[in-house]
HTML snippet that shows the backbone in 3Dmol.js (N, CA, C, O; Angstrom):
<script src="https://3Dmol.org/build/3Dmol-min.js"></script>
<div id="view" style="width:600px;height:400px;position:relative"></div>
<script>
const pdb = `
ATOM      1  N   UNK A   1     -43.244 -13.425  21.389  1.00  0.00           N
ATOM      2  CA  UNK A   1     -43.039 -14.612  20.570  1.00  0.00           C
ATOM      3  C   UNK A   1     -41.793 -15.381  21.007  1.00  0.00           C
ATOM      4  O   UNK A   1     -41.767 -16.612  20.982  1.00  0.00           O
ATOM      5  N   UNK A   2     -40.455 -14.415  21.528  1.00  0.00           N
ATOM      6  CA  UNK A   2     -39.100 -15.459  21.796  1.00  0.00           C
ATOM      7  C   UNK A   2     -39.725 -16.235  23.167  1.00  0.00           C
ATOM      8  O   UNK A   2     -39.312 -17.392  23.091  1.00  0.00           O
ATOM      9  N   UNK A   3     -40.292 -16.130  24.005  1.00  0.00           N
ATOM     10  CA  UNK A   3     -40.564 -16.418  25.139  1.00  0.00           C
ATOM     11  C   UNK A   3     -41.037 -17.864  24.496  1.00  0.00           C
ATOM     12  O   UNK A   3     -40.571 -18.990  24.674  1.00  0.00           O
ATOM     13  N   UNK A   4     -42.054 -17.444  23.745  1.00  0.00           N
ATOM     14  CA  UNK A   4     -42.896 -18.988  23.389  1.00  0.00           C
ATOM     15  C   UNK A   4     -42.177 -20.321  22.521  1.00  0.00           C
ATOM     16  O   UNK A   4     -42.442 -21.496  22.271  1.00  0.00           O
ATOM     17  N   UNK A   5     -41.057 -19.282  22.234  1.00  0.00           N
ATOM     18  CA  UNK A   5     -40.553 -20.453  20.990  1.00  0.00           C
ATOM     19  C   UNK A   5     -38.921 -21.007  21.793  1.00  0.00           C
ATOM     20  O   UNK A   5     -38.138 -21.867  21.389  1.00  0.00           O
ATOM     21  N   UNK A   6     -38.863 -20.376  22.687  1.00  0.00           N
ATOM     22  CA  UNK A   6     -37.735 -20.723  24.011  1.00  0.00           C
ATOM     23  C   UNK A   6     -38.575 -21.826  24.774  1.00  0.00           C
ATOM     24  O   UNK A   6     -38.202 -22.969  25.037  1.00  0.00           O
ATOM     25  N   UNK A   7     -39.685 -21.288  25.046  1.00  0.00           N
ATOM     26  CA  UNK A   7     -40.164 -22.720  25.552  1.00  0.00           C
ATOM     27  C   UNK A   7     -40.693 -23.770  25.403  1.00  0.00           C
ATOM     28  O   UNK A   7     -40.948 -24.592  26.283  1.00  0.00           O
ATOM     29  N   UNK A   8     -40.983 -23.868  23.867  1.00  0.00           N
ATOM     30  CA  UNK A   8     -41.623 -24.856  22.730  1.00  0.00           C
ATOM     31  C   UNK A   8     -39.444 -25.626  23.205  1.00  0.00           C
ATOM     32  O   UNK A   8     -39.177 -26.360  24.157  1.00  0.00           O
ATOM     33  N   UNK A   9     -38.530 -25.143  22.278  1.00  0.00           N
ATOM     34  CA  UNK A   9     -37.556 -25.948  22.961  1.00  0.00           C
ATOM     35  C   UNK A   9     -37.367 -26.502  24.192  1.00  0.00           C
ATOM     36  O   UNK A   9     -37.171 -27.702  24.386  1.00  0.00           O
ATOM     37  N   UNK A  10     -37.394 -26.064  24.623  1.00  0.00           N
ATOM     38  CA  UNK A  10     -37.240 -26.845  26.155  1.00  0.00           C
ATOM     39  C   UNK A  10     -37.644 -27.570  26.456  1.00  0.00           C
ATOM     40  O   UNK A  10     -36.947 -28.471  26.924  1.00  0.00           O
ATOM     41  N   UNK A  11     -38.963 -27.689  26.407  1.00  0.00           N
ATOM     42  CA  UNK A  11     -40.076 -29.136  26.091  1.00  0.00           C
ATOM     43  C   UNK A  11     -39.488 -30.135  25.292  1.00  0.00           C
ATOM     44  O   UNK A  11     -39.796 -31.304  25.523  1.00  0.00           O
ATOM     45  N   UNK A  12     -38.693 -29.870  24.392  1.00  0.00           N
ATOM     46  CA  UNK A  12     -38.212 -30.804  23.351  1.00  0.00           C
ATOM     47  C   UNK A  12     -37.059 -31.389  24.358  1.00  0.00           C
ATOM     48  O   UNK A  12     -37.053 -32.612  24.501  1.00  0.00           O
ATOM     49  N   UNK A  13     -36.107 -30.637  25.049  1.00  0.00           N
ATOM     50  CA  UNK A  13     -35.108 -30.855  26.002  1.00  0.00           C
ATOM     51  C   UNK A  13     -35.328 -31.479  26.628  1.00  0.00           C
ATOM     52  O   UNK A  13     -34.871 -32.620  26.569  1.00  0.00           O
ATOM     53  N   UNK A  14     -36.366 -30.979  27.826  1.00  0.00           N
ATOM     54  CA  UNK A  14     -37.043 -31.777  28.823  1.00  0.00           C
ATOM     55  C   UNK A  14     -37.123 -33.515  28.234  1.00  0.00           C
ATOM     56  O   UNK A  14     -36.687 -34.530  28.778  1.00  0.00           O
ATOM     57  N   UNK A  15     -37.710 -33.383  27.186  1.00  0.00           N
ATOM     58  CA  UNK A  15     -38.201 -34.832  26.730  1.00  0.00           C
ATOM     59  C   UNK A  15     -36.883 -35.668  26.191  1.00  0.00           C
ATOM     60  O   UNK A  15     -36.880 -36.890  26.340  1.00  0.00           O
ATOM     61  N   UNK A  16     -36.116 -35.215  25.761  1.00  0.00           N
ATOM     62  CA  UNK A  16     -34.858 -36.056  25.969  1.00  0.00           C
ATOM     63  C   UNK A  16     -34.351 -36.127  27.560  1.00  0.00           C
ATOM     64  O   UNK A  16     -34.224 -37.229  28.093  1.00  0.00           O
ATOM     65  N   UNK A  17     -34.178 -35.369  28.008  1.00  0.00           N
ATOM     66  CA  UNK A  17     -33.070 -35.691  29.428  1.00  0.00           C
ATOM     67  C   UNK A  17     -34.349 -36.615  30.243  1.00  0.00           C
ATOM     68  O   UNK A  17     -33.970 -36.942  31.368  1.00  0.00           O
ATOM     69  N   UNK A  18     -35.726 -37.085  29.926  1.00  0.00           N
ATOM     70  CA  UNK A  18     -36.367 -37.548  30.762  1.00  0.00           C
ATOM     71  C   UNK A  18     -36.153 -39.197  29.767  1.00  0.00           C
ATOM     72  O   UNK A  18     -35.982 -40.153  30.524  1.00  0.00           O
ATOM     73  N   UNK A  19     -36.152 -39.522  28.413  1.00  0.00           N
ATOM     74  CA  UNK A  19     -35.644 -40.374  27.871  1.00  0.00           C
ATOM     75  C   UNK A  19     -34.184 -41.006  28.491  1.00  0.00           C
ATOM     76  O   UNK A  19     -34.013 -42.207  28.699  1.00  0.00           O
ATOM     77  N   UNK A  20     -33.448 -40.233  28.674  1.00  0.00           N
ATOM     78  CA  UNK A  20     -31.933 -40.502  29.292  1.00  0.00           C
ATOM     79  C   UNK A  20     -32.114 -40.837  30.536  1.00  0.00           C
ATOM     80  O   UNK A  20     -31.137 -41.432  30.992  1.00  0.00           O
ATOM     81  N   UNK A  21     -33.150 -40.665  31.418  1.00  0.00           N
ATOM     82  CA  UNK A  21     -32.951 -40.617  32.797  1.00  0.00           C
ATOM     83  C   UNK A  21     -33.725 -41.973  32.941  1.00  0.00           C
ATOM     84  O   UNK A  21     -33.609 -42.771  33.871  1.00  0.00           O
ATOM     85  N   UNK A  22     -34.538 -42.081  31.842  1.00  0.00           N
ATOM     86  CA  UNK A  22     -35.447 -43.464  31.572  1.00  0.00           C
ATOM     87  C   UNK A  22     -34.396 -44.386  31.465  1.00  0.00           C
ATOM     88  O   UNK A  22     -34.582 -45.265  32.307  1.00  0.00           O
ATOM     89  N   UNK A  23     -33.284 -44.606  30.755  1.00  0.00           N
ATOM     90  CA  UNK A  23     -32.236 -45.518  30.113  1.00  0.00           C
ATOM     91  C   UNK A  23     -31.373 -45.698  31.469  1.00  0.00           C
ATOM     92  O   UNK A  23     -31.147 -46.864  31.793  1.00  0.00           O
ATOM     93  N   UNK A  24     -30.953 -44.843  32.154  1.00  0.00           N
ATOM     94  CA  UNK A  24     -30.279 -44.683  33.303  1.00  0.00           C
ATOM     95  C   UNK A  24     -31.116 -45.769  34.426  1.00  0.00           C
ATOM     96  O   UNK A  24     -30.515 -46.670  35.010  1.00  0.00           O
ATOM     97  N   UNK A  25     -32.239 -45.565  34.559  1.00  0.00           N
ATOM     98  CA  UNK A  25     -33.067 -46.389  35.978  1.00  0.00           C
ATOM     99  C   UNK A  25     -33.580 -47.188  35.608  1.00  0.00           C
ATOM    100  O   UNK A  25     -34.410 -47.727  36.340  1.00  0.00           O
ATOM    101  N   UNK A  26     -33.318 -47.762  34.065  1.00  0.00           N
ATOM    102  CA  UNK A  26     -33.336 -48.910  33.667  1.00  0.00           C
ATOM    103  C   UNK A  26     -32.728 -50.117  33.427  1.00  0.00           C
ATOM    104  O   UNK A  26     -33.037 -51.240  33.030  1.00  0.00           O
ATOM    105  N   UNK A  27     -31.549 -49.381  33.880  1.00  0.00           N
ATOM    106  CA  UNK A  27     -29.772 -49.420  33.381  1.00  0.00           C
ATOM    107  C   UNK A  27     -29.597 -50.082  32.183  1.00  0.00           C
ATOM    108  O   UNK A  27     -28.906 -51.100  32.213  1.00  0.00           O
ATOM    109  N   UNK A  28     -30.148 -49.670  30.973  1.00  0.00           N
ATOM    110  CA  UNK A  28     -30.370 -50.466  29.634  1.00  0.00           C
ATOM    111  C   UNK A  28     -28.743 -50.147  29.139  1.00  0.00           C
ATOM    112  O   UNK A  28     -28.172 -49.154  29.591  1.00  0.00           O
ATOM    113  N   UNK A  29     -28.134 -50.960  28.292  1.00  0.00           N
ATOM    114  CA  UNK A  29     -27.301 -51.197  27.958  1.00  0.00           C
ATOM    115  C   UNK A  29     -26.969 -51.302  26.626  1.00  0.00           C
ATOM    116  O   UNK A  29     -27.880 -52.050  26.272  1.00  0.00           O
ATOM    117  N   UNK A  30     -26.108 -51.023  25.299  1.00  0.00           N
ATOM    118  CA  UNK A  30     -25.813 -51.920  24.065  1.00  0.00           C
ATOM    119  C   UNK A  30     -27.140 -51.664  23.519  1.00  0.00           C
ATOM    120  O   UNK A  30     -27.704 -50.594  23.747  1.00  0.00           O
ATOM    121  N   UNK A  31     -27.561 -52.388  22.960  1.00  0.00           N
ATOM    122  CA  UNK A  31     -28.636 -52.627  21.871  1.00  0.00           C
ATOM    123  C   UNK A  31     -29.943 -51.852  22.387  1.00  0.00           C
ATOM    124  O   UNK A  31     -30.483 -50.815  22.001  1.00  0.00           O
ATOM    125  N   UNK A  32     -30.237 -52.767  23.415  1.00  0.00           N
ATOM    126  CA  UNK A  32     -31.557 -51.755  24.516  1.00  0.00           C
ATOM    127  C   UNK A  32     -31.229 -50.418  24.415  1.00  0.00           C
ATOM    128  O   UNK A  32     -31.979 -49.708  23.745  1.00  0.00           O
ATOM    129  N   UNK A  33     -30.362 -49.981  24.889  1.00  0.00           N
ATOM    130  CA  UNK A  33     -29.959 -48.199  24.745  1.00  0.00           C
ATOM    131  C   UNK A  33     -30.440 -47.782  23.659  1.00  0.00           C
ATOM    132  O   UNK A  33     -31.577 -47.332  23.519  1.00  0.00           O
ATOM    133  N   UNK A  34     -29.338 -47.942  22.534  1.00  0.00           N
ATOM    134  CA  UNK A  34     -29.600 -47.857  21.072  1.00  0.00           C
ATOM    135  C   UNK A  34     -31.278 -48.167  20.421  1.00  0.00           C
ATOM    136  O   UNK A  34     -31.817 -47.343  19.682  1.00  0.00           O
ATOM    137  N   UNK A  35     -31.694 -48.964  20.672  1.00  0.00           N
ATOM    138  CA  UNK A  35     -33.571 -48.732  20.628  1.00  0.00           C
ATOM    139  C   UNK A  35     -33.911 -48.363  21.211  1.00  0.00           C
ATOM    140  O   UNK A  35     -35.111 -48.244  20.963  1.00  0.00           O
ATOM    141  N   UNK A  36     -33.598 -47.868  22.301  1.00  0.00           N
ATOM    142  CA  UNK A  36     -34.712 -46.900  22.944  1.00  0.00           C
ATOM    143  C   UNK A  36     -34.520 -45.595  22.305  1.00  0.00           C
ATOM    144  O   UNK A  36     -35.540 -45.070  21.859  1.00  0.00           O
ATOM    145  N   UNK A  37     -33.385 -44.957  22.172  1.00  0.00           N
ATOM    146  CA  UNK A  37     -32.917 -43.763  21.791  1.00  0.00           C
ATOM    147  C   UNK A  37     -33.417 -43.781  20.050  1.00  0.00           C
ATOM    148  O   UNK A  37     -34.154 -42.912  19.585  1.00  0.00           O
ATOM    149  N   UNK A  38     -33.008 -44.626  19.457  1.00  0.00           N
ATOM    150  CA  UNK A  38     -33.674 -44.735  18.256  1.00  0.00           C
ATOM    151  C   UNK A  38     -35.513 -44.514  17.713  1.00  0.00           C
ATOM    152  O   UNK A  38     -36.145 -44.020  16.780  1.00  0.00           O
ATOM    153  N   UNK A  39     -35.756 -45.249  19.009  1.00  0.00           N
ATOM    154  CA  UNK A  39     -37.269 -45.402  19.109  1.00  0.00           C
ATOM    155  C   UNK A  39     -38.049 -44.354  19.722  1.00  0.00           C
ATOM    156  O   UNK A  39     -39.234 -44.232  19.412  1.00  0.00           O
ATOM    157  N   UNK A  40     -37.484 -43.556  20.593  1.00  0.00           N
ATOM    158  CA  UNK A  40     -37.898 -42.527  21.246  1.00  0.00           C
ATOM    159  C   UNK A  40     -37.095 -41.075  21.649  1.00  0.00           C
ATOM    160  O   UNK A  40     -37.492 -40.213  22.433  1.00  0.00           O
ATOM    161  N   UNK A  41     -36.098 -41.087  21.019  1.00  0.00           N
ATOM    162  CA  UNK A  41     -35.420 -39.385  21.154  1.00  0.00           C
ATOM    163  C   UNK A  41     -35.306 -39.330  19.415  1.00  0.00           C
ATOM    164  O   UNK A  41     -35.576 -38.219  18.959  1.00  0.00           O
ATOM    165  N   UNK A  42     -34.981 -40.274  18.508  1.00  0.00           N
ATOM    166  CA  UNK A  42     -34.715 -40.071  16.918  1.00  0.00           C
ATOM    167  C   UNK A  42     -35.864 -39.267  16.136  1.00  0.00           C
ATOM    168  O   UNK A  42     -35.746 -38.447  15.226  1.00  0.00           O
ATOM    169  N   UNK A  43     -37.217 -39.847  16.888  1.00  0.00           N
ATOM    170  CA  UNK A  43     -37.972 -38.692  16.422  1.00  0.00           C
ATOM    171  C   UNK A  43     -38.282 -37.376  17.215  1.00  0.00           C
ATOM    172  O   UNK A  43     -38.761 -36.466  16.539  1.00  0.00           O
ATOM    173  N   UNK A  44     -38.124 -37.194  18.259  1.00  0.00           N
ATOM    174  CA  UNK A  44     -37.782 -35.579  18.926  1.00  0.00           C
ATOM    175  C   UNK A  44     -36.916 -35.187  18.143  1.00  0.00           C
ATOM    176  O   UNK A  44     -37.302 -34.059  17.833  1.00  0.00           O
ATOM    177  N   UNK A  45     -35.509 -35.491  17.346  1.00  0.00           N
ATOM    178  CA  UNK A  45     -35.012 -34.768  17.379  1.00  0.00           C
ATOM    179  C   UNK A  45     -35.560 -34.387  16.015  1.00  0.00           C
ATOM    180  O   UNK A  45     -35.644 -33.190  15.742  1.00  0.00           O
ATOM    181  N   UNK A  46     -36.015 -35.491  14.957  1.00  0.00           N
ATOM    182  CA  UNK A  46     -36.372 -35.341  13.752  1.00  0.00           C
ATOM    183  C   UNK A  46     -37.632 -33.737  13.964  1.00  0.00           C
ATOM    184  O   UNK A  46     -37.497 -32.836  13.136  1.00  0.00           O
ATOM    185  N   UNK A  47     -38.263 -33.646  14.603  1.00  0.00           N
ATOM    186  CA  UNK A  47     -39.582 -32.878  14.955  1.00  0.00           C
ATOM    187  C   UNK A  47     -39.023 -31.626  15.394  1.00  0.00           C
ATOM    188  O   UNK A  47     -39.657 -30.606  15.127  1.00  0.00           O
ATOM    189  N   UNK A  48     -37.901 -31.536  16.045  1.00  0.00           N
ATOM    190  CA  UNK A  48     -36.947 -30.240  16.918  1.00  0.00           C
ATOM    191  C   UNK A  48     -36.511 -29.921  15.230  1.00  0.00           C
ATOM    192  O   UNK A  48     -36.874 -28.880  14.682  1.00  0.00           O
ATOM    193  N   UNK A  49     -35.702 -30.955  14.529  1.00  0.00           N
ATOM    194  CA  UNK A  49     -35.125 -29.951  13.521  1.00  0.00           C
ATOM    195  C   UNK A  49     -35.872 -29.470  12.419  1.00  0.00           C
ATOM    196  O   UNK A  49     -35.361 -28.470  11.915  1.00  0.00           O
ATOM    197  N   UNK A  50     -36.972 -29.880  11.854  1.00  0.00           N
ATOM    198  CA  UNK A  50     -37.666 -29.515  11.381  1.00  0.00           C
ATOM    199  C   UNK A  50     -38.221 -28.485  11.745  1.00  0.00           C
ATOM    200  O   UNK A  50     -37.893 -27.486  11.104  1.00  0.00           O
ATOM    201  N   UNK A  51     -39.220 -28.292  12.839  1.00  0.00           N
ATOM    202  CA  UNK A  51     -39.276 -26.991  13.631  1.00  0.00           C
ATOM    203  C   UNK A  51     -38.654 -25.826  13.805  1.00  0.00           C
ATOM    204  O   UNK A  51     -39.213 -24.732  13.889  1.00  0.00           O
ATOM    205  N   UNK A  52     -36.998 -26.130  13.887  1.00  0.00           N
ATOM    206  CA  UNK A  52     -36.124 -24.897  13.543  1.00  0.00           C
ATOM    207  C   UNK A  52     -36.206 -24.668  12.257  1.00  0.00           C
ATOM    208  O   UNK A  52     -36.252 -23.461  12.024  1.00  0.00           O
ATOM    209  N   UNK A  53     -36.244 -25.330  11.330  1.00  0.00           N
ATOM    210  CA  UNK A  53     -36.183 -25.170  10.160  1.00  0.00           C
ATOM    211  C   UNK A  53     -37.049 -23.937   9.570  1.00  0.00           C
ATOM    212  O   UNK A  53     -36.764 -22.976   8.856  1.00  0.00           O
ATOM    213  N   UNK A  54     -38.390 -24.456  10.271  1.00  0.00           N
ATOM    214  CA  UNK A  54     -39.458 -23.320   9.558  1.00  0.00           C
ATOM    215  C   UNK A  54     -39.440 -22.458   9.777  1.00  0.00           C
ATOM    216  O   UNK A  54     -39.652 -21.484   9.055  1.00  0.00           O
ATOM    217  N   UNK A  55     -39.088 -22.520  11.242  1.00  0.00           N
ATOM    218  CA  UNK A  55     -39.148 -21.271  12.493  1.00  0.00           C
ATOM    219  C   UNK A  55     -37.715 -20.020  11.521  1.00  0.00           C
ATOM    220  O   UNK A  55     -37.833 -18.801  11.393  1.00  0.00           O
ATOM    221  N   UNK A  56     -36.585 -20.848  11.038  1.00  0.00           N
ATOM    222  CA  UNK A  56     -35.886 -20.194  10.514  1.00  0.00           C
ATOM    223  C   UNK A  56     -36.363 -19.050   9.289  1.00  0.00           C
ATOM    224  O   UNK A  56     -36.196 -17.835   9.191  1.00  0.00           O
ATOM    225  N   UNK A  57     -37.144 -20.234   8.283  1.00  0.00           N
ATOM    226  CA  UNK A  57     -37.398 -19.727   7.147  1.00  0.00           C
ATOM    227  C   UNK A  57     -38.816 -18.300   7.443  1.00  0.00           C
ATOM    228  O   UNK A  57     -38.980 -17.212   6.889  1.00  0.00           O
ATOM    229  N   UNK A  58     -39.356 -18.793   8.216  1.00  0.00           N
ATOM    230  CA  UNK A  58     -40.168 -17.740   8.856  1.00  0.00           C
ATOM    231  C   UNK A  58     -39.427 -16.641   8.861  1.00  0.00           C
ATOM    232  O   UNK A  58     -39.737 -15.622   8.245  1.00  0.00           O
ATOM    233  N   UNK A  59     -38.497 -16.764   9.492  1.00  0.00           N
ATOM    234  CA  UNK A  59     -37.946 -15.501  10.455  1.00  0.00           C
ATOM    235  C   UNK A  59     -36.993 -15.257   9.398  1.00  0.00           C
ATOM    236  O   UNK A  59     -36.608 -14.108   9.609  1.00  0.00           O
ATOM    237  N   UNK A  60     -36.479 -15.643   8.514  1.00  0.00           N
ATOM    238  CA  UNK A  60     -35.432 -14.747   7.287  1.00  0.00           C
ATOM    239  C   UNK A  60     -36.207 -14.616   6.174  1.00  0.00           C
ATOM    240  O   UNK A  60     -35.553 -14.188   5.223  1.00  0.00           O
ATOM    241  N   UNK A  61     -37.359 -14.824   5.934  1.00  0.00           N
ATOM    242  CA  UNK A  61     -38.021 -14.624   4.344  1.00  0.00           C
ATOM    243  C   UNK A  61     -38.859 -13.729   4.703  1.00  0.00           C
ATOM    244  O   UNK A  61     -39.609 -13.428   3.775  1.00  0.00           O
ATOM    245  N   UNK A  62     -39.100 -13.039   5.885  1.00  0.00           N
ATOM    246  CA  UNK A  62     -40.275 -11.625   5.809  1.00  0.00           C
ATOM    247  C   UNK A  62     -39.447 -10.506   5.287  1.00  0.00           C
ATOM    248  O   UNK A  62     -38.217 -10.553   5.289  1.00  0.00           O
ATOM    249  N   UNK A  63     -40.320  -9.232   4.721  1.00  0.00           N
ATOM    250  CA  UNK A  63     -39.704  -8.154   3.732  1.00  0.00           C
ATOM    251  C   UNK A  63     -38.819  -7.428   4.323  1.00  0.00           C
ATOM    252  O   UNK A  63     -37.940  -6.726   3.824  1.00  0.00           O
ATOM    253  N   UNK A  64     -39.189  -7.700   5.869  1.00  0.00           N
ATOM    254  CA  UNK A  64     -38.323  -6.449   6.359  1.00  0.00           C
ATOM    255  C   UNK A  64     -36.719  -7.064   6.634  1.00  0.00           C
ATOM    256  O   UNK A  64     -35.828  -6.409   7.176  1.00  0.00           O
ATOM    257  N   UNK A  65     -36.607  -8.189   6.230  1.00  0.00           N
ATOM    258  CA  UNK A  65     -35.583  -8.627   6.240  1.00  0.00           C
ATOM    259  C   UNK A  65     -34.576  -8.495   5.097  1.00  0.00           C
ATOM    260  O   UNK A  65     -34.783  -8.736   3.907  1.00  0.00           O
ATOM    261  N   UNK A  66     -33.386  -8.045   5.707  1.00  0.00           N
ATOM    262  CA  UNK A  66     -32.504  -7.748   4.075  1.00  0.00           C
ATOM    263  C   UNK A  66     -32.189  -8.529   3.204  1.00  0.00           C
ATOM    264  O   UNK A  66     -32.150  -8.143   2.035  1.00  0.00           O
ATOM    265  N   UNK A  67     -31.781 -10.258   3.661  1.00  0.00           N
ATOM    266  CA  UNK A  67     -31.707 -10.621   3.011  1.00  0.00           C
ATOM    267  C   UNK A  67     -32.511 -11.022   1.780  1.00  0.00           C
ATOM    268  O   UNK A  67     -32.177 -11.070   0.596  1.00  0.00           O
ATOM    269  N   UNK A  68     -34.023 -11.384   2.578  1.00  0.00           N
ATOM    270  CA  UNK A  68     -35.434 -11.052   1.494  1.00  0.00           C
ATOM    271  C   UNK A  68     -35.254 -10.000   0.847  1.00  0.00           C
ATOM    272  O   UNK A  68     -35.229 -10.117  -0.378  1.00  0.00           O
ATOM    273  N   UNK A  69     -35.104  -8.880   1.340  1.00  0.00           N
ATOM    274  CA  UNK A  69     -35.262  -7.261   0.186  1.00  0.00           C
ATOM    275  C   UNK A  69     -34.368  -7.355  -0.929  1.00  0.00           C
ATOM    276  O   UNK A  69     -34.449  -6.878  -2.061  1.00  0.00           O
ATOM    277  N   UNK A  70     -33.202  -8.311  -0.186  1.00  0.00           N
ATOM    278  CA  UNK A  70     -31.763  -7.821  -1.583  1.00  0.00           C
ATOM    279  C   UNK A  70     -32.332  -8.758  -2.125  1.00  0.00           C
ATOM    280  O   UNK A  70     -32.031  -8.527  -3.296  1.00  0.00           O
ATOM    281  N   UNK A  71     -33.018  -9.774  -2.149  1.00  0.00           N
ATOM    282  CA  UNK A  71     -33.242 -11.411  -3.488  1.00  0.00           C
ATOM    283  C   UNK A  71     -34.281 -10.850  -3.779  1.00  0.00           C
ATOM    284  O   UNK A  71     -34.784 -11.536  -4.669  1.00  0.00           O
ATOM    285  N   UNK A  72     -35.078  -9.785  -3.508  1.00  0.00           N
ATOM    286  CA  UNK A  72     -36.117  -9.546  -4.153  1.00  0.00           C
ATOM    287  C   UNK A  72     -36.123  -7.908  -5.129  1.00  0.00           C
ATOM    288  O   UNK A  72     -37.002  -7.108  -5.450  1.00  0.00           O
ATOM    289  N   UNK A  73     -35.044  -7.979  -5.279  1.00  0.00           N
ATOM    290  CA  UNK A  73     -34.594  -7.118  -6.386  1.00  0.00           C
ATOM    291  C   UNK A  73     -34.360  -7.683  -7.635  1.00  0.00           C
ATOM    292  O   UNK A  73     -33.984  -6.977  -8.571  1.00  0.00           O
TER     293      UNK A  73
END
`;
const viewer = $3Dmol.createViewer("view");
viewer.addModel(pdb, "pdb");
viewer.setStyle({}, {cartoon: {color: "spectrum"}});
viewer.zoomTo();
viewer.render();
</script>
C-alpha cells in the first residue's frame, strides 16, 4: 500500500513542477503567473490535501490503532 500512495503523490508533484516549467517557457509574468497557478496548481493542491486528509483519517481511526482504542473506551 506505501508504494501506491508514494506514488499517487508524486503524480500530484510531477503535475506541479510540469505547471512551473509551463510558466517558465512561457515566461508568464505578474498576473499571467498568478492565473495560471491559481487556475491550474490551486486545485492540485486543493485535491493533494484533501487526499492526505482521508488517507490520514484512514490510517489513525482503525482499532488497532491506540489512539482509536483509548477514544473508544
Amino acid at each position: 500500500m506505501e508504494p501506491e500512495r508514494v506514488a499517487r503523490v508524486l503524480d500530484w508533484i510531477r503535475g506541479f513542477y510540469r505547471i512551473e516549467d509551463e510558466i517558465r517557457e512561457e515566461k508568464l509574468e505578474g498576473e499571467a503567473k498568478l492565473e495560471r497557478r491559481t487556475g491550474q496548481s490551486k486545485p492540485l493542491v486543493t485535491e493533494l490535501f484533501a487526499w492526505l486528509e482521508q488517507e490520514f483519517v484512514a490510517s489513525v481511526l482503525v482499532p488497532t490503532n491506540p489512539f482509536t482504542n483509548a477514544c473508544s473506551r
